[in-house]
C-alpha positions as CSV (number, residue, x, y, z in Angstrom):
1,X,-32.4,-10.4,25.0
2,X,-31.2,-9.3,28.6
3,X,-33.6,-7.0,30.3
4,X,-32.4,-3.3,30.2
5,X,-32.2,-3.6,34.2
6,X,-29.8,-6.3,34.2
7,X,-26.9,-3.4,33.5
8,X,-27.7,-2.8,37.2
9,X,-26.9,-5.6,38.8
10,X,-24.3,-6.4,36.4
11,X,-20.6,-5.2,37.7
12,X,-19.4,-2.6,35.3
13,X,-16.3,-4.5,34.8
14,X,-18.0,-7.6,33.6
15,X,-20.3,-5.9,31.6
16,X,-17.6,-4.3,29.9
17,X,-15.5,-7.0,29.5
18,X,-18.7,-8.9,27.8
19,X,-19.3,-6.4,25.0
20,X,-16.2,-5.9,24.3
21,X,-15.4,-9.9,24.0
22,X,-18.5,-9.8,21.8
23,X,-20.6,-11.9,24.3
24,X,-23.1,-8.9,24.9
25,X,-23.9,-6.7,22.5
26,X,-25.1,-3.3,23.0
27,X,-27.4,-1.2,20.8
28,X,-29.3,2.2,21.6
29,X,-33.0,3.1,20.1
30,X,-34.8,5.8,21.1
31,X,-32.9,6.3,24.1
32,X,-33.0,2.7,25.4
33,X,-30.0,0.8,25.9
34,X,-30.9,-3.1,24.9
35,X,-28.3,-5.9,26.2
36,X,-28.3,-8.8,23.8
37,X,-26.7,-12.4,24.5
38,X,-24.8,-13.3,21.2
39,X,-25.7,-17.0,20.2
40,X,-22.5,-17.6,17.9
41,X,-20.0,-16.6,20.1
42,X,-16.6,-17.6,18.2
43,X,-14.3,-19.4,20.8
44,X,-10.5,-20.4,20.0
45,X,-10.2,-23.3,17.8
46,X,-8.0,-26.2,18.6
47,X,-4.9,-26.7,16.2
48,X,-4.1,-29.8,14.7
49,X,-0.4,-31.0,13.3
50,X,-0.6,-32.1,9.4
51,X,1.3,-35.4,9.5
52,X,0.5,-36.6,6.1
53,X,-0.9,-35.6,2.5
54,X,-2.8,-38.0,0.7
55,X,-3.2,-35.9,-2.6
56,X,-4.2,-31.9,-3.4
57,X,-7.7,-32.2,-1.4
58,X,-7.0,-34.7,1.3
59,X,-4.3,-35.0,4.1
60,X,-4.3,-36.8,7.8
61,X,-4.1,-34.6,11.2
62,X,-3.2,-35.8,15.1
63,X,-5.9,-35.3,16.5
64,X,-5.8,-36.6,20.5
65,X,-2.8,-38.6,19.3
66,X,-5.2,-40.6,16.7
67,X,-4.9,-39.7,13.0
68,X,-8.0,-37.8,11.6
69,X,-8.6,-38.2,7.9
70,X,-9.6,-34.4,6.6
71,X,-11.1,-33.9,3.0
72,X,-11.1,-30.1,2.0
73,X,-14.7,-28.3,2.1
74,X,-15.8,-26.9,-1.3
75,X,-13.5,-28.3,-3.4
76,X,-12.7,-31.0,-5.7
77,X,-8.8,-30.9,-6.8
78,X,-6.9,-33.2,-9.7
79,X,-6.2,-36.4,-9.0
80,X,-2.7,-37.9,-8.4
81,X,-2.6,-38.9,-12.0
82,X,-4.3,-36.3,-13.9
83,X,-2.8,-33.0,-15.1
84,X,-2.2,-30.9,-11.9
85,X,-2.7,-33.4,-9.6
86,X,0.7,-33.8,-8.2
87,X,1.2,-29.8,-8.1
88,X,-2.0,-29.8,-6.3
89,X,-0.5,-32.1,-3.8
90,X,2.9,-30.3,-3.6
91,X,1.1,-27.3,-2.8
92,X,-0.8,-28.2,-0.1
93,X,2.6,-30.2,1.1
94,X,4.4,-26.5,0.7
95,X,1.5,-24.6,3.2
96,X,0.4,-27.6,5.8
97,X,3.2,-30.5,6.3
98,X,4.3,-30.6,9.5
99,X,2.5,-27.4,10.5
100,X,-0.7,-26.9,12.9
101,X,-3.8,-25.3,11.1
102,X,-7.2,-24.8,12.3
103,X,-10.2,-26.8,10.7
104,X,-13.8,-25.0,10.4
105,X,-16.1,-28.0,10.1
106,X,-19.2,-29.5,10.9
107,X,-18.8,-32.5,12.3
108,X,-19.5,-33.8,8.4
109,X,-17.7,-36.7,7.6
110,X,-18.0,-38.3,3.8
111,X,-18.9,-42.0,3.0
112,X,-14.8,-42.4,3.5
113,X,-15.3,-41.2,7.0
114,X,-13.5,-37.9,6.5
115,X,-14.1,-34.8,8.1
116,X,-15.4,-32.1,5.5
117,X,-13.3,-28.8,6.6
118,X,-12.1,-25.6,5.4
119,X,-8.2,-25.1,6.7
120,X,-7.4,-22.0,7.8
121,X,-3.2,-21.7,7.9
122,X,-1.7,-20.4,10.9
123,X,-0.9,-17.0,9.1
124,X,-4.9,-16.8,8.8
125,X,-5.3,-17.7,5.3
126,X,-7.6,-20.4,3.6
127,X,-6.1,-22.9,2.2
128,X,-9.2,-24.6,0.5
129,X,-9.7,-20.9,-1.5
130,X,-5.7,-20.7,-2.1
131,X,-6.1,-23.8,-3.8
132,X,-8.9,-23.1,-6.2
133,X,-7.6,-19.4,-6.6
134,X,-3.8,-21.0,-7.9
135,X,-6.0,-22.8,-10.3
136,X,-5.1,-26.2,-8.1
137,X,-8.8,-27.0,-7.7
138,X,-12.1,-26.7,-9.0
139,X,-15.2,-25.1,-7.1
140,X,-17.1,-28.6,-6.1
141,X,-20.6,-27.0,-6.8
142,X,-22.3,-30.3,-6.7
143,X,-21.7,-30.1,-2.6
144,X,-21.1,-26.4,-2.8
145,X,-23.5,-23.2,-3.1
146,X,-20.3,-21.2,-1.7
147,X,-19.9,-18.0,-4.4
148,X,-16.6,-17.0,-3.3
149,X,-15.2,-20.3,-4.5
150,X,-17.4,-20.1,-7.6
151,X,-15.9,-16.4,-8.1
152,X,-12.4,-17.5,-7.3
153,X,-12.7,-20.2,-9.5
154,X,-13.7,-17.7,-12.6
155,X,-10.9,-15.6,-11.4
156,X,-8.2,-18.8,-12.2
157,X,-10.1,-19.8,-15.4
158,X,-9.8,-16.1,-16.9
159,X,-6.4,-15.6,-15.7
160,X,-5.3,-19.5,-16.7
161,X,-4.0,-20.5,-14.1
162,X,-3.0,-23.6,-13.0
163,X,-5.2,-26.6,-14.8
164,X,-7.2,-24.0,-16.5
165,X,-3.6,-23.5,-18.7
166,X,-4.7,-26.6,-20.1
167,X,-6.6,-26.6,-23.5
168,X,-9.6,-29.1,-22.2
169,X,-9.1,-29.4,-18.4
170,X,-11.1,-32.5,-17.4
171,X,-12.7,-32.2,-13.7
172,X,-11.7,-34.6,-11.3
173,X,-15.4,-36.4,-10.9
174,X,-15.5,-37.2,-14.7
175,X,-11.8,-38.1,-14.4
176,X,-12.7,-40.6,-12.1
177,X,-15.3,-42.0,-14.3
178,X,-12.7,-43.2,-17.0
């Protein structure tokens, strides 16, 4: 918290220009004005070009002109050979090839050494929840407590979309069991 007196010997221009770029905020009780340093302060995120897709929940980025594997957060999409696996892939070819997106990670990496992130498109839009709301991916609860992917996920099933079209959809981690 930054003392009440502060606003003194702050400029009015800067103090300004910090509450309204949400670095300050600043709340009234009682008649007191209270100055507050914000901790999570969002920044711009670097983009990154999509050079490759590997399947429906993996694809490579340039990242400092080195290729960063990228696995998507949350879910668990078809695999190449199974029943939606190659529309999976199309579909995240369709959004992201050749495009720059924005990952929102943290600094996770799977025993494949790939970054764990949720892609957000250029337009805004995540692709990770696109995916399991087209019925292109299951909600990977077994790494995920996230109940907009579970809720999306009951969205697809009731509407049948996607793999959930199929009579006995079989997720991907028992697929890969076989």
């Amino acid at each position: 918290m930054i003392h009440p007196s502060i606003k003194h010997r702050l400029p009015i221009s800067l103090l300004l220009f910090c509450i309204l770029s949400n670095i300050i905020s600043c709340t009234e009780t009682n008649g007191a004005t209270a100055y507050t340093l914000e901790k999570n302060t969002t920044h711009s995120s670097p983009t990154y070009k999509v050079v490759k897709i590997k399947d429906g929940d993996t694809f490579v980025v340039l990242k400092d002109n080195t290729e960063l594997t990228v696995r998507f957060e949350h879910i668990d999409c078809p695999e190449k050979n199974q029943p939606f696996g190659t529309k999976a892939k199309q579909f995240v070819s369709d959004q992201c090839f050749g495009k720059n997106i924005t990952l929102q990670h943290h600094n996770k990496f799977d025993r494949n050494k790939r970054l764990i992130a949720e892609v957000l498109l250029a337009d805004g839009r995540n692709l990770n929840k696109l995916l399991v709301e087209n019925g292109l991916a299951w909600h990977f609860k077994k790494y995920s407590g996230d109940t907009a992917y579970a809720q999306l996920e009951r969205m697809a099933r009731n509407k049948k979309l996607g793999l959930w079209s199929e009579k006995d959809p079989v997720a991907p981690w028992l697929w890969r069991k076989k």
